[in-house]
N, C-alpha and C positions, 0 to 999 in steps of 0.2 A: 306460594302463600297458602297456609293454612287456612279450610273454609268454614271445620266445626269441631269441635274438641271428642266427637266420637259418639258412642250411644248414649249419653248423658244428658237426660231428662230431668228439665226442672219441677220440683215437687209443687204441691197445690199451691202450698203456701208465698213458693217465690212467685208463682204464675200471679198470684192475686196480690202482689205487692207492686211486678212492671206494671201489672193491669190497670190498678187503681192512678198509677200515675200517668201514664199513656191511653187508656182505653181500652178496650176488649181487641184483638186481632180480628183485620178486617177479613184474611184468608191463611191459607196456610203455608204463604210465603213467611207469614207475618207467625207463624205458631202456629193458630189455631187448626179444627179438627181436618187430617187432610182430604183433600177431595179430588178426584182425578182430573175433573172437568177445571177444578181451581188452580191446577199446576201449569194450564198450557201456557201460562202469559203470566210477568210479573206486577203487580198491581203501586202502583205511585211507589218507583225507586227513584225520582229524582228527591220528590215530598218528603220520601221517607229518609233520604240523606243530608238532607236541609235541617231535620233534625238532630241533627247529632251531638247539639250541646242539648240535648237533653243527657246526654250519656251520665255525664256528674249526678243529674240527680235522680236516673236510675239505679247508681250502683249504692246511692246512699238508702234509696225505697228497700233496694233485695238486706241491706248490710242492717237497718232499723229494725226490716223484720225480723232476719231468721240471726242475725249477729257476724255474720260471714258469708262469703259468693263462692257457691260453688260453682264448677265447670259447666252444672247446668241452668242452673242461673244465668251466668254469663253468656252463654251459648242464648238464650230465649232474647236475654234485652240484646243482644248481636244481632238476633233476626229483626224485632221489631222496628231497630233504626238502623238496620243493612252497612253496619258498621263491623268490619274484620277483624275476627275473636281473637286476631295476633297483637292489633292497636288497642282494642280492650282491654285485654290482658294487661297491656303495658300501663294503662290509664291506671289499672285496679290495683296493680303494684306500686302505687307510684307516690300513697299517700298514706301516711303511717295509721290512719284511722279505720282502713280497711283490711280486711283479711281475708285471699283466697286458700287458705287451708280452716280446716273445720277448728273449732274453738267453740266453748261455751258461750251461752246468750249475753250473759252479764260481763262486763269488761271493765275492770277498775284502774283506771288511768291514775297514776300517783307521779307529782313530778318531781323530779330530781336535778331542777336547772338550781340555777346560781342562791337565790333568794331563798330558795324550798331547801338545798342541799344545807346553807348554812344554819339552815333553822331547824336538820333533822330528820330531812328524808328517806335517809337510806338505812337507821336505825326503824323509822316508819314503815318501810315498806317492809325491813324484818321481821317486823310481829306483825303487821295483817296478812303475810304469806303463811306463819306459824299458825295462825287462826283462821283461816281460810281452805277450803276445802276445792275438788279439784272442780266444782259448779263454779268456779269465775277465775276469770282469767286476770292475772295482776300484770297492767302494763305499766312499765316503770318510764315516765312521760317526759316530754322539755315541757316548756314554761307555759300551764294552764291560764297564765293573766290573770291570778288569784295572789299576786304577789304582796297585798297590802294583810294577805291571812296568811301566811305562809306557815305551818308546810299547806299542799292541800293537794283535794283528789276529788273525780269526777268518776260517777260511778254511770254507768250507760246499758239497762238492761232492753234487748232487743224484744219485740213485739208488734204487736197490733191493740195500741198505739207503742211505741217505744217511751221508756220510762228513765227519766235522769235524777241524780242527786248528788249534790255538790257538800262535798264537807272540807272547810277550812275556819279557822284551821284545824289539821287534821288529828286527831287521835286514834288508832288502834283500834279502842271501841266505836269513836264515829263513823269509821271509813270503813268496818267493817258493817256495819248497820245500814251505810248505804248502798253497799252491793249487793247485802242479801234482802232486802227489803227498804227500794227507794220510796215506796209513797209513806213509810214511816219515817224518813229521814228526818231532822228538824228544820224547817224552812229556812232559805237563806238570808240577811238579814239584809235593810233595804240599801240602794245604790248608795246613799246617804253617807253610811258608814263607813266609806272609804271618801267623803272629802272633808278632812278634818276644818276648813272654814267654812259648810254648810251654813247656811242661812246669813253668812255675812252680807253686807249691803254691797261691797265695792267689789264684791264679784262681777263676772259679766259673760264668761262658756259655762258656767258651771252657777249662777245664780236661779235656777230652776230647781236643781238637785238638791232633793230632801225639803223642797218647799211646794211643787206640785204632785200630784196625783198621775203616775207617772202612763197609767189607765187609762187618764180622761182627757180627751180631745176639749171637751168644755175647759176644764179648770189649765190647762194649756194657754186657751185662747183667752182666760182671762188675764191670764200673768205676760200678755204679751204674743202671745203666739201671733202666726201669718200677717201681724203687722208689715212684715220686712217682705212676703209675699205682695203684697195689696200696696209698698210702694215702687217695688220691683215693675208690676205693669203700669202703675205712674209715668216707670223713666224710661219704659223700652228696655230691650235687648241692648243696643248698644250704650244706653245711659247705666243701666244695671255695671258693664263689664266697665265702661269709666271709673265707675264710681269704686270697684272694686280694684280697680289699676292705681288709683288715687291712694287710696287705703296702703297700700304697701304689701299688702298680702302678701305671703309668701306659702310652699307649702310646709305642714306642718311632720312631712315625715320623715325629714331627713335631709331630702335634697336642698330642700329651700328653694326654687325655682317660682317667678314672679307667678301666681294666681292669675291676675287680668289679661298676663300675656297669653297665657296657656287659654284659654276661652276666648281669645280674641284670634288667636289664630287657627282654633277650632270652629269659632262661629264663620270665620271667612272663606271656609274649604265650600268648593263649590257641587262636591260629590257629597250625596245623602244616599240613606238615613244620617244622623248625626245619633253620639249615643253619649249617654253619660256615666262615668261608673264610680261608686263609691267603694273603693280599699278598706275594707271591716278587717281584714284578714293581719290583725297585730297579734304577728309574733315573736317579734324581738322579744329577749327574757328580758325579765322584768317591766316592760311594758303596759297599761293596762285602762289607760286613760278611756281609750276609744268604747270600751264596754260599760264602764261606768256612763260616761253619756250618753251610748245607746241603751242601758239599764233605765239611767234614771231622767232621762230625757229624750226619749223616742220619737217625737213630733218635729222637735226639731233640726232632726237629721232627715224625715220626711221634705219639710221644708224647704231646705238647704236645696238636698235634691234637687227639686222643683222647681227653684231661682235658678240653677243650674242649669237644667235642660230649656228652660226658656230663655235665658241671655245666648245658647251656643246654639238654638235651634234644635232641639233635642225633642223628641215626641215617648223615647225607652232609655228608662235606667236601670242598672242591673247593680246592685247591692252585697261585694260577694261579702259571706260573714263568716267569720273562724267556727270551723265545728264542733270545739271545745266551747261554746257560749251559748247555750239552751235557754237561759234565762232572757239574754239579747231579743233571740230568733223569735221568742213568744212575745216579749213585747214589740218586736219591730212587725212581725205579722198583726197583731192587732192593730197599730197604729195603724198600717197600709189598709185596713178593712175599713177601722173608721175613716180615713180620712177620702177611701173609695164613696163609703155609702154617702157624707158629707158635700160631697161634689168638690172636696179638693184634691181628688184625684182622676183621673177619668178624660172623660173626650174633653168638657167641657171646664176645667179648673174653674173657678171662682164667676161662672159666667163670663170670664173672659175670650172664648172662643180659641182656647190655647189645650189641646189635647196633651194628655205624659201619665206615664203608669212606671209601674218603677217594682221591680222582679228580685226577689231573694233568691241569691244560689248559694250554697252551703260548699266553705271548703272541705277538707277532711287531714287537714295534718301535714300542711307542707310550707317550711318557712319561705322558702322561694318561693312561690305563688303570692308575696309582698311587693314584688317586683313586677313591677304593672304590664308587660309584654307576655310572663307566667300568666299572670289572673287570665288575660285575653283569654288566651290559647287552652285554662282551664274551664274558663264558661264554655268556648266551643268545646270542649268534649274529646282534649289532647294532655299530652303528659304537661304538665305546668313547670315546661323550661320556657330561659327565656329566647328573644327573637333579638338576632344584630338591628342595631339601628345606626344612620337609618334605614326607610323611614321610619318617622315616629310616630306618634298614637294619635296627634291633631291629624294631621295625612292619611293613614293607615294602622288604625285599630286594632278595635273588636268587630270581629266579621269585616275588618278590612275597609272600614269606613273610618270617617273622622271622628274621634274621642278624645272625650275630658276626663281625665280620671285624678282623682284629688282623695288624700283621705278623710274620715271622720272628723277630725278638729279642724283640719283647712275649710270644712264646709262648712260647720257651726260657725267659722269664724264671719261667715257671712249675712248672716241675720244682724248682727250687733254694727259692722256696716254700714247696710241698707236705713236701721233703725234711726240710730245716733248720726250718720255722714260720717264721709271718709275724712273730713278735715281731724273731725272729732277723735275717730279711730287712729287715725296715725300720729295724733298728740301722745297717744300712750307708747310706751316704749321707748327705743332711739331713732337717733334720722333713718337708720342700715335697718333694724329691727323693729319694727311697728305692731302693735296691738299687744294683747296677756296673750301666755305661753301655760300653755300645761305639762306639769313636772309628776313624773311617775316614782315617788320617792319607796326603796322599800328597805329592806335588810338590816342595819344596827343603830335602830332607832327609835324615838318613842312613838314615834304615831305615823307609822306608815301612812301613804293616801297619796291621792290626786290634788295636788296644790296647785292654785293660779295664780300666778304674777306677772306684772309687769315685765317685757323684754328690758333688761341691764339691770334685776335686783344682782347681787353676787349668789355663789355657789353657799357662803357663808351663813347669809340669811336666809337661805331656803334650809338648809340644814339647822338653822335655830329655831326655825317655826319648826320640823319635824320631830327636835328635840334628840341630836347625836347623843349616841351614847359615849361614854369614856373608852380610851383605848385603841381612838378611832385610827386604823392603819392604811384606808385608800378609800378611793371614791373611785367608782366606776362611772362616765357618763358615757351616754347613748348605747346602753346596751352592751350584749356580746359583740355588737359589730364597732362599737367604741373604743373609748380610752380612759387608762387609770392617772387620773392626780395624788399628790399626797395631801396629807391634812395641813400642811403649814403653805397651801394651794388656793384655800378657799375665799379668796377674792375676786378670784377670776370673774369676770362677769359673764352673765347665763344669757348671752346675745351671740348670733351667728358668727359673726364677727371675731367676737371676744371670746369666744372658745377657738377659734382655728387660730388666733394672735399667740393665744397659750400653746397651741400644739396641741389641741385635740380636738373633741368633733361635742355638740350638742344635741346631734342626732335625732331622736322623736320625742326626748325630752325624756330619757330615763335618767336615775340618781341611785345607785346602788353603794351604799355605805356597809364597808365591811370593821370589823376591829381584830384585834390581838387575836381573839380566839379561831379563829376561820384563817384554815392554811393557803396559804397564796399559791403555792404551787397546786394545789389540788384544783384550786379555783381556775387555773389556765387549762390544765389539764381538760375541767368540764369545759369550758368555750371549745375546746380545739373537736371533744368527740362533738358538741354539739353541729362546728363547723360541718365536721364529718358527715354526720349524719345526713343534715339538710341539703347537702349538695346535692345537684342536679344532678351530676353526671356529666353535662352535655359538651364541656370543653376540657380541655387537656390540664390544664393550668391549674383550676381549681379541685377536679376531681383526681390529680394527683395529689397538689398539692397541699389539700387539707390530710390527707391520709400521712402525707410526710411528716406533719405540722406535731400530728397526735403523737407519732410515732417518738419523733424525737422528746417531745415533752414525759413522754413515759418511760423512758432511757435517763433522762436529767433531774429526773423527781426527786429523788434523793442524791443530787450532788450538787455541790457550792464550787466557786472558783473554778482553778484552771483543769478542773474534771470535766467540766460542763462547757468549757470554750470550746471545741468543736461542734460541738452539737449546736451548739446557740449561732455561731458563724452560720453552719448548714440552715437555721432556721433563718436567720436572716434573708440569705440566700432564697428559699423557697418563697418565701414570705415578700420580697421584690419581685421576683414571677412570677406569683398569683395576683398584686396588685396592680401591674402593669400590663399582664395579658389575658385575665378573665374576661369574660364575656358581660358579665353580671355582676352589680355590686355586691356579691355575698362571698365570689374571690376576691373581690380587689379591698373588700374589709376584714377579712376574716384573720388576719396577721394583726389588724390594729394592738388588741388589744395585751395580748401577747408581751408587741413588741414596746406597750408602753411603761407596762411592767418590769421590763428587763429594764431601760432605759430610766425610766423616773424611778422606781421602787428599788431598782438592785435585787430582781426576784430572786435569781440563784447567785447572789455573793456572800 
């Protein structure tokens, strides 16, 4: 085992970046100046290994300042959390947000997933590299969750403080303006703007948005906030999870897996701490719902929180959040300050005598780290593969204790709840699919956004309120890890159910409308390298098998018929052994959509 990358000293600037996050070095085990009398004995190696989910958000401290980790960098935060610079290594490799070879401060991430490609990204990224000088580095990105501005790019200059600026949608000159000069960018425009029913009345996840002060804890609590707190310790812990179990709740990211059940048999494990953790980390393309409520409704997701770890017996929650969303991070860190200094957070919550505090950890670029055994294994401070199950995360977690982990909308969904009764709640929707659903609509349409409806309106009506454009050639639901219908399709109804009765999936609630002009093969083409891309690695199946996947769709791109029957057979083929023997839902989907293509669309006939 390698114990240190050689003479490679970290410069002032990385020293003072682990320093501010960790503390000064206690001796010179730890870094600091060495001293002979200081070497004979090692000083808290157990303490200092106990931290080792600090590692994520050391190598994002060295990566904010200087824009990259070098060897000696890495080698200092190796000392200070007595973690071996060969597993570091692999952590720092492991997240497309990070870079251990030297590279410029500024970093202009432009993406080129589904949404952004049809709307012009790669003609975009052409002329801000023609205009762009060798001072930034132009990363050509997957899906920034900007899909409602599409194209768009996140410009990231490292410092003290680190400085971001978001331009969608994208132009040329604006993407270039905000790489070379983020604090003149133009400010981004409010959460608002991406829910085209803002301030309707018969909202009810998203009836805050564009109507509170997204800043203020006061104007929060006047519209309603911690009501659902304040009847939460009315009914207990176990009246809380009833009432939630009543509701139908289900999760909101895919699985659909009952809510009440999942907290009920997390609050009954008899092994503590218990933890709670909130899934921010949406990176499905075209996805985007989750940022928008933690943009424009931060208190909320505090909240949520909070009910959470007090029905499972939870005292820590850990919040991981996609590191493409700066604007999130700022308001979900204010919210946790205020709602610190407020005393709704802390030892003491509401004077209820109910301690919980609740921890942001920042991912950095990895769509597997969606898959909640990855997030674990990324808080602690390991590559974000995921873990065989079981067991499973109520039993054996994060840090190996009992956890609940639910994402962003499944948790909102529990203030309205607590508010209205679950009798009330599960009148919306159907008997199988209970409460409003949020739809990630983007691509060829008039008014992209975050739409809330009823579980069973159809696919129809949610594309009449978006306003399809003519022309219209497929629908994409649930993302890249989805499935394509055609347009003479759209009645399906938009319930769990009713999407798997049709033969596809409703996934976290994206709706990607494509038309005439946007080449289908090209569009399988990007899902397959995205697949690529995001693989873990860590099983046979999928980390062959998406490489197969690409390969052959780049051999068939230009052929129709019986040119392209072998290949398509072979993909079949590949395409059943990835979804039968991955490890991880990101092989056992990643054929989906492919193959719904070929199958419903006729992509290569």
């Amino acid at each position: 085992m390698d114990l240190h990358f050689g003479d490679s000293k970290p410069t002032d600037d990385e020293r003072a970046a682990v320093d501010a996050l960790l503390g000064p070095p206690g001796s010179s085990w730890e870094g600091a100046d060495r001293s002979d009398a200081d070497l004979r004995w090692a000083r808290g190696g157990r303490e200092a290994r106990d931290r080792r989910d600090l590692l994520l958000p050391g190598l994002h401290a060295i990566n904010d300042r200087i824009g990259w980790i070098s060897e000696g960098a890495l080698d200092y935060l190796c000392r200070r959390l007595t973690v071996p610079p060969a597993e570091a290594y692999g952590v720092a490799t492991f997240y497309a947000m990070f870079s251990v070879k030297p590279r410029p401060a500024t970093v202009l991430h432009v993406c080129t997933d589904l949404t952004c490609a049809a709307a012009g990204a790669q003609e975009l990224c052409a002329g801000i590299e023609a205009r762009l000088g060798p001072g930034v580095h132009v990363e050509r990105s997957p899906c920034l969750g900007l899909c409602e501005r599409a194209p768009a790019a996140l410009a990231v200059k490292a410092g003290d403080p680190v400085r971001t600026a978001v331009s969608a949608p994208a132009t040329v000159d604006a993407a270039v303006l905000a790489a070379t000069a983020p604090d003149s960018a133009p400010e981004e425009p409010p959460a608002a703007l991406a829910v085209p029913q803002a301030g309707s009345p018969d909202l009810v996840l998203l009836r805050r948005v564009g109507v509170v002060d997204p800043a203020s804890l006061d104007d929060y609590r006047a519209h309603g906030g911690y009501t659902a707190l304040r009847r939460a310790f009315d009914l207990g812990p176990a009246g809380v999870i009833r009432e939630v179990t009543d509701s139908g709740l289900v999760g909101r990211g895919g699985a659909a897996f009952p809510t009440g059940r999942k907290w009920q048999a997390t609050a009954s494990q008899p092994d503590h701490p218990h933890y709670v953790v909130c899934n921010a980390d949406e990176s499905e393309p075209g996805t985007f719902k989750d940022r928008v409520l933690m943009e424009g409704d931060p208190y909320a997701l505090v909240e949520a929180m909070t009910i959470a770890g007090y029905a499972t017996g939870a005292h820590h929650g850990y919040l991981y959040l996609r590191g493409e969303y700066p604007r999130a991070l700022h308001r979900l860190e204010h919210a946790l300050a205020q709602a610190r200094a407020r005393g709704l957070l802390g030892e003491d919550v509401l004077g209820q005598g109910y301690a919980f505090d609740i921890e942001i950890r920042r991912g950095a670029g990895a769509y597997i780290c969606g898959e909640e055994t990855a997030l674990f294994n990324s808080i602690e401070g390991y590559r974000g593969e995921p873990r065989s199950k079981p067991p499973f995360p109520v039993e054996r977690g994060l840090f190996g204790k009992p956890t609940v982990e639910n994402n962003v909308e499944t948790l909102v969904n529990v203030l309205p709840i607590l508010t209205m009764g679950a009798p009330a709640y599960a009148a919306i929707g159907t008997a199988a699919s209970t409460g409003p659903k949020l739809f990630c609509v983007s691509g060829s349409v008039a008014r992209p956004g975050i739409y809330e409806l009823p579980f069973g309106a159809t696919l129809g009506e949610l594309l009449e309120l978006a306003g399809v454009r003519d022309g219209l050639r497929a629908v994409l639901l649930g993302g890249a890890a989805g499935g394509f219908v055609r347009p003479d399709e759209t009645d399906i109804p938009l319930t769990f159910e009713g999407t798997r009765e049709a033969g596809t999936t409703l996934g976290s609630g994206v709706v990607m409308a494509f038309d005439d002009a946007v080449p289908l093969p090209r569009l399988l083409l990007r899902i397959a390298e995205f697949f690529r891309d995001e693989s873990c690695g860590q099983c046979v199946p999928c980390r062959v098998g998406t490489v197969r996947q690409e390969e052959a769709l780049h051999r068939i791109a230009e052929r129709t018929g019986a040119a392209a029957a072998g290949d398509i057979a072979l993909l079949r083929e590949v395409g059943r052994a990835m979804r039968d023997a991955s490890i991880c839902g990101l092989g056992q989907t990643a054929w989906n959509a492919v193959e719904s293509a070929i199958d419903r669309l006729g992509a290569y006939e």
